[in-house]
N, C-alpha and C positions, 0 to 999 in steps of 0.2 A: 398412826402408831409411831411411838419416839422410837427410837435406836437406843439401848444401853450395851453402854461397852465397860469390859475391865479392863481397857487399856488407861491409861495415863498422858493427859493431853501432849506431855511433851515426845512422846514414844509418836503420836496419832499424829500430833506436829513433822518429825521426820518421814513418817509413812506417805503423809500425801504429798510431802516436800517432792520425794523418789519416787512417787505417781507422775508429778508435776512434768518432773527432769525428762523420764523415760516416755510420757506424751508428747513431750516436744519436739524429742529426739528423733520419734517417729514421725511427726510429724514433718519435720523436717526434711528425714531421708527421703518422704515421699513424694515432697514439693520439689527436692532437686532431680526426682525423677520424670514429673508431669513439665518441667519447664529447660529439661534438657535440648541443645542447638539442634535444629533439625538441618541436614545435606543443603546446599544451594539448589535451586529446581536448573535442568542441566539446559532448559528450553529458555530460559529466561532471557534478556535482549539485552540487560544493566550486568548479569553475570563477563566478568575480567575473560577473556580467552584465553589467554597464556598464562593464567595463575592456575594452577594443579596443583600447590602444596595444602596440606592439611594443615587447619588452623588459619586460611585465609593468607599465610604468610603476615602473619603478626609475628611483629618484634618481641622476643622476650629476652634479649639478651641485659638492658638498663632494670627491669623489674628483678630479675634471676642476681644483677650484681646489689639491690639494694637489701633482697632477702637474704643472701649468704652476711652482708655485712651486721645485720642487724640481728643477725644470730648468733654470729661472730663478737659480737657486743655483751648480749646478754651471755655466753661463755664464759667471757672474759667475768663479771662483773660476777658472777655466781663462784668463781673461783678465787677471788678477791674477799668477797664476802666469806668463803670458806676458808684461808688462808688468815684471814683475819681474827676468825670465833678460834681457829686451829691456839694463835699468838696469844689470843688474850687466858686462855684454859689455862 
């Protein structure tokens, strides 16, 4: 049996666009939940013995200073842009 519809392809076009988006999304949330880090096993014989911080004691301070910059960037450039449409109106 066909399907007839009264919508209009481009209406039918954004529906399953916002089908698409919102499976993905789902999809997604679900996948960072099945492949989240699991604890170190505490029996293990390669596990550090004086490391006890969380996070393994990975560096974030060089990652943390390249994300504040490059946020600090696009600020800039968005208020430039803005500043600009302001001068030329």
């Amino acid at each position: 049996m066909i399907f007839k519809t009264h919508l209009k392809p481009k209406y039918m076009k954004r529906i399953l666009v916002k089908l698409i988006q919102t499976l993905l999304i789902v999809i997604l949330l679900c996948l960072t939940y099945a492949v989240s880090a699991q604890p170190p096993d505490p029996n293990d014989s390669n596990n550090s013995s004086g490391n006890k911080l969380n996070g393994g004691g990975a560096p974030i301070g060089g990652g943390l200073f390249i994300l504040l910059s490059l946020g600090a960037a696009y600020g800039g450039k968005k208020l430039y842009k803005m500043k600009k449409e302001s001068i030329e109106e």
